[in-house]
N, C-alpha and C positions, 0 to 999 in steps of 0.2 A: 480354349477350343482344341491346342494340341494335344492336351491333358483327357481331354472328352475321347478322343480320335484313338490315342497309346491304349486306353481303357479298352475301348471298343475291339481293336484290333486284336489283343489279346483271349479276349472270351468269343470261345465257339459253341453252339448248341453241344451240351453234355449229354452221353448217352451212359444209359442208366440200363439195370435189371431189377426187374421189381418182381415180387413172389411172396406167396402165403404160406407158413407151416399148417399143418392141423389144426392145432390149438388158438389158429386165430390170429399170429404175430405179423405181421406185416414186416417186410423185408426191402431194403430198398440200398443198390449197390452201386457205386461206381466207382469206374474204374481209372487212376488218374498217377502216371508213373512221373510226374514233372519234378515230384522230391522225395526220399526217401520216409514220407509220414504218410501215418490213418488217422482220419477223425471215427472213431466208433461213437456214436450216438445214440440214445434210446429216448422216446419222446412218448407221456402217458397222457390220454386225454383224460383229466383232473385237475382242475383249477382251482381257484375262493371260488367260482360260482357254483360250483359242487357241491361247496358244505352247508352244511346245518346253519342257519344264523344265530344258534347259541354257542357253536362249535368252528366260529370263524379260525383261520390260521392253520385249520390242519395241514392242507395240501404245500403251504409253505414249510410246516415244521417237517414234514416228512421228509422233503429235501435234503433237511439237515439229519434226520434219524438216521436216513439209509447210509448215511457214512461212517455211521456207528460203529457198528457190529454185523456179522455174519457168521453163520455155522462154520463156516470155514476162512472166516478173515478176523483175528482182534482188534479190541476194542481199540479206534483210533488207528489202525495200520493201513487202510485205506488210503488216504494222502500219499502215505509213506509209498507204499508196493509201487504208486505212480510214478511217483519224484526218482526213487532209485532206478527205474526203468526206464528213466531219461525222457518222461511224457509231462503232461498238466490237465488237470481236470478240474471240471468246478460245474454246476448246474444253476438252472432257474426257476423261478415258479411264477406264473401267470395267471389272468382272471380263467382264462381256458386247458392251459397244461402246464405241464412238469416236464421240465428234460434235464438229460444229463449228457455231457461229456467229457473224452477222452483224446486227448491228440497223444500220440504215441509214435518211436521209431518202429517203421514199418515190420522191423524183424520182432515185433510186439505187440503185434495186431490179436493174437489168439490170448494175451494178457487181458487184453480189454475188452475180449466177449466173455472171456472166464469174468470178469470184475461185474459186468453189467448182469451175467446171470445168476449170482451172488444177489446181487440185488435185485432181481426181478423176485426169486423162488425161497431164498436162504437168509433175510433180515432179522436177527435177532432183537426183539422188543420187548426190552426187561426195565423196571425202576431205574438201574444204574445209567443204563441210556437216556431213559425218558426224562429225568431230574438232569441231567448233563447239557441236552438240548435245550430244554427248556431256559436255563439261565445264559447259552448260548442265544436264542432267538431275543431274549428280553434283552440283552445287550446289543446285541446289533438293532433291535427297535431304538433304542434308545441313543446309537449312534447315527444311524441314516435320519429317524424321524424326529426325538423328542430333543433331542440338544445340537441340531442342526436348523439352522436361519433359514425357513419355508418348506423344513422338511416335511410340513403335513400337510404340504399341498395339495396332491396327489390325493391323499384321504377325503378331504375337504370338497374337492372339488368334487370327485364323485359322490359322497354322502349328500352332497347338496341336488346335485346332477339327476338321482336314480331316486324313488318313492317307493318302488315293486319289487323290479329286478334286482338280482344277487350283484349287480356290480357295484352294488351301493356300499359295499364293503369291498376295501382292498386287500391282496395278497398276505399282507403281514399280519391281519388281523386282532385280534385284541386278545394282550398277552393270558389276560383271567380266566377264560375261555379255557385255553391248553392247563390252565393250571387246575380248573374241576374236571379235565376230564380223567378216566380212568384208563389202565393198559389193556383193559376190553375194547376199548372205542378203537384206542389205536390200533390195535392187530383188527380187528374188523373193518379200520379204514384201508389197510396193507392189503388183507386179503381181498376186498371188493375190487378195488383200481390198481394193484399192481400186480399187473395180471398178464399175457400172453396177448388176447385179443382185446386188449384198450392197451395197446402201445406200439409204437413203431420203432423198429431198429432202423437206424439209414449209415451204413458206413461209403464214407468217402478216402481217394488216396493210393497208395502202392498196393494193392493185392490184386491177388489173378482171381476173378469171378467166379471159375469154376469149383478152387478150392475155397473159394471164400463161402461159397453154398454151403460147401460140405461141412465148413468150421460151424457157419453159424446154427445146421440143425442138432450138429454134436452138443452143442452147449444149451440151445436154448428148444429144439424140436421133442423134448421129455417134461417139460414145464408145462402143468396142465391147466388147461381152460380155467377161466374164471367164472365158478357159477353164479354169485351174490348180485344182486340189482345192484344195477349203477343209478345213482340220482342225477339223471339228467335234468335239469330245469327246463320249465315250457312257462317261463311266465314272461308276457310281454309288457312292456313299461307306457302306460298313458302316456297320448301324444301331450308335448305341452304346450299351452296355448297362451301362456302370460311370461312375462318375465318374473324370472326369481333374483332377489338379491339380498343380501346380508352380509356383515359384517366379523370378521374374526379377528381375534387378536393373540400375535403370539410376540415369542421372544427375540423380536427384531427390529434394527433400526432403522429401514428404511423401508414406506409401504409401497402396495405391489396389488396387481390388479388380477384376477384368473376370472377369463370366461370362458365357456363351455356351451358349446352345441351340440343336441342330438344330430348325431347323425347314422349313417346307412350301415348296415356290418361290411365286412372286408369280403372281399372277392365282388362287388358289383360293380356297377358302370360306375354311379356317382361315388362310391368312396374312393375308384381312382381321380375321379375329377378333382375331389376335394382333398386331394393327397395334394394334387399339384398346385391348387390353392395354398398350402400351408407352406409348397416348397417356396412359389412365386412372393407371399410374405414376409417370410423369414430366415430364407436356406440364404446365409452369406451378410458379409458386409454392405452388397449393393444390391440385397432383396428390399424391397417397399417396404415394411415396418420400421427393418432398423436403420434405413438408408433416411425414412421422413423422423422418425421419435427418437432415435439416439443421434445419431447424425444433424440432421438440421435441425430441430428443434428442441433439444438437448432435455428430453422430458425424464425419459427413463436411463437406465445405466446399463440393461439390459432387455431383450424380447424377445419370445420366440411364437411358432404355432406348431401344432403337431395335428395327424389324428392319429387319433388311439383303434387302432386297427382291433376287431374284437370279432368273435364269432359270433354273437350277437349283437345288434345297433349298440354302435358306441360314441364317441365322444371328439369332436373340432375342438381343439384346447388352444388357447390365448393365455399367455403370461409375461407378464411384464413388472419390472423392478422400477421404480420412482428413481428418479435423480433429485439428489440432495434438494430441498426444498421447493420441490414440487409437489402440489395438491393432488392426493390422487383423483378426484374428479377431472382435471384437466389431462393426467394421462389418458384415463379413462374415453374420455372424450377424442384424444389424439388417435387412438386405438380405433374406434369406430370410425373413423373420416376414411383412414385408410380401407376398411374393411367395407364402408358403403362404397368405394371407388370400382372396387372388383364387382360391386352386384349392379353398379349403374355407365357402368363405361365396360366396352369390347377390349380387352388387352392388344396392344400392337403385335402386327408382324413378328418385329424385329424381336418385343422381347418374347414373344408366344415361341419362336426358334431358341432363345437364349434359354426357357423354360424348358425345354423339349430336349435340350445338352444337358441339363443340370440332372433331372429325372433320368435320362441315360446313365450319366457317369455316377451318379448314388446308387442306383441301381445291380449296376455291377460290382463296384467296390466294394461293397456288404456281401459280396458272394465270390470272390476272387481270393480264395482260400479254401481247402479242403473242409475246413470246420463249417467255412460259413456254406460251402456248399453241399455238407451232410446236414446240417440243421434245416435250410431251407427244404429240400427234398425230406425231410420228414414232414415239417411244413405241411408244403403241400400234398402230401400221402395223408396225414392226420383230419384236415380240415376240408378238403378236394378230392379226398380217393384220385389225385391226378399229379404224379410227381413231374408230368410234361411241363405244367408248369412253368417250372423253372427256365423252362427255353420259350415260352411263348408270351408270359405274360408281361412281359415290355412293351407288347405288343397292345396289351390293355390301355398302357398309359399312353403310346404314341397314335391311338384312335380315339383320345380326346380331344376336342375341339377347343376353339376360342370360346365359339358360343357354348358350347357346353360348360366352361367354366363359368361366365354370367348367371346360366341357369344354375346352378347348384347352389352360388353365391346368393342368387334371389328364393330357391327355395328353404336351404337348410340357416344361413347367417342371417337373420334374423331375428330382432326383439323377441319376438312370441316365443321362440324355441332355445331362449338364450339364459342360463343365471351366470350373476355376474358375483362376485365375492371379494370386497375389499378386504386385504389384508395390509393390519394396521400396527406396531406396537402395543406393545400391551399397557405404555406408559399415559397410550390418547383414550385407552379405557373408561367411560364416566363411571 
């Protein structure tokens, strides 16, 4: 609770300037003297759900392309210009966007819009790049996903999860893909989405506002519009009305359960409700999952829940790891008892206040840093046109109810809307 209270005490509503160049870039400022650092950020709306489905992976390999090369930076010096400028950078990629960052000492704030608009306008996309990357991406596939113990969960779950929609393939996409495509594709995927108006700058940290206007249209206000169609996806995924389930088997030794719920995209009422379902579940030692299935009934080794926050309906996720000779039908089973509790019992007082701390102080901690609070103020400038945001939507989650958690429990966790996927050895194989 005192820990809840120091967090809170700390974060005041952030004020921000938000502004549009010409050419469409969305601008989003603040201003924050408490340490001599900037996060400069750039955030492109381009995800895996963007691409071709014979052209999965791009929007991930780009991430690693754009640290290639540029007209004015070599090959590989990218990293470098960072680290000796006493900063750290590193990007991600999404089923929705791409972003990228920079923290840097503040007296190297104007480094890190030269850097970003290097890579918006001046990408260099040649063979030697593109063959470099590529055995880059296939390695790290092969570290995260193919020779790590449940690392295709993620994959699995969704592939199972989605019939229609593009989320039925993840991020990292499948390496053969990047391997037939051509250096046409890729400079026409560069030039379509990295672009001026499909991306948001948000810097956060020491700079003065005024001049920081002035820096950011020297670098980035001559970058011109993007004319090429953007492939926005409009497909919506059939409700489901049966349970899915099946079986997978990888190279691990002890099985494990994933289930998956459609649920509501991010920013609505119920996908806060159902957020704090996942937190009340599994956020802690003494959250209900791991408090009744690792704890007192010694089933699993490990549990969690999540949702997957998506800009289209996405995904209640359940995962849990067997304890040494346990059946996974009975973890299985352990897993729903808890999760029929929330849809058929009102949560107490007491702990509906203990959930209502936790969702505060998570809250904040993921945004109590310059980075994390340039990332989210793109956030929500990218996906809300509303970077207020940031100061109001706590506000979302502490105008959830008790009853409101029952009802989401009874509309979206449920059978009909649920596959479930035993992950088994590959050794119980028939």
């Amino acid at each position: 609770m005192l820990a809840v209270l120091t967090v809170q005490g700390q974060i005041e509503d952030i004020e921000f300037t938000r502004f549009e160049l010409d050419n469409g870039l969305d601008v989003v400022l603040h201003e924050d003297h408490s340490s001599p650092i900037v996060a400069v950020t750039i955030t492109y709306h381009v995800g895996s759900k963007n691409e071709d489905p014979e052209r999965t992976g791009f929007a991930h390999f780009f991430e690693h392309l754009t640290f290639e090369k540029t007209e004015n930076i070599g090959r590989d010096e990218f990293p470098k210009i960072v680290q000796n400028a006493g900063g750290r950078r590193n990007g991600f990629t999404s089923f929705d966007q791409t972003a990228y960052f920079e923290v840097l000492p503040s007296n190297q704030f104007e480094l890190g819009l030269w850097l970003e608009s290097e890579r918006m306008m001046n990408v260099v996309i040649d063979s030697a790049g593109v063959e470099n990357q590529r055995q880059v991406v296939k390695e790290e596939k092969k570290q995260r996903l193919d020779n790590r113990p449940y690392g295709s969960v993620s994959q699995q779950a969704f592939a199972h999860s989605y019939e229609k929609h593009p989320y039925r393939w993840t991020p990292i996409g499948k390496e053969q893909y990047i391997d037939r495509a051509s250096i046409e594709e890729f400079r026409n995927f560069y030039q379509t989405y990295y672009v001026p108006n499909n991306a948001v700058l948000s810097i956060a940290g020491d700079i003065d506002t005024k001049q920081a206007k002035k820096l950011v249209k020297k670098y980035f206000g001559n970058i011109p519009r993007g004319k090429k169609e953007m492939k926005r996806p409009n497909v919506e995924e059939p409700p489901q009305t049966e349970e899915t389930r099946d079986t997978v088997y990888d190279n691990i030794q002890l099985p494990a359960v994933i289930q998956t719920y459609h649920a509501p995209e991010q920013g609505t009422d119920d996908f806060y409700a159902l957020d704090m379902v996942t937190t009340l579940l599994s956020d802690g030692k003494s959250s209900r999952l791991y408090k009744k299935v690792v704890d007192e009934e010694e089933k699993a080794l490990n549990v969690f829940s999540s949702m997957r926050g998506l800009e289209d309906p996405g995904l209640f996720f359940v995962f849990a790891i067997a304890n040494r000779g346990v059946a996974v039908d009975s973890l299985e089973m352990a897993i729903n008892q808890e999760v029929a509790k929330v849809r058929n019992n009102l949560i107490s007082g007491k702990e509906f206040k203990k959930l209502r701390n936790q969702i505060e102080n998570d809250f904040y901690s993921r945004k109590n840093n310059v980075r994390g609070k340039a990332l989210a103020l793109a956030n929500y400038q990218l996906f809300y046109d509303n970077p207020d945001l940031f100061n109001t939507e706590l506000e979302r989650y502490m105008n959830v109810t008790r009853e409101d958690l029952k009802r989401v429990a009874n509309e979206y966790l449920v059978k009909e809307n649920r596959t479930v996927l035993h992950y088994l050895p590959k050794s119980l194989k028939p």
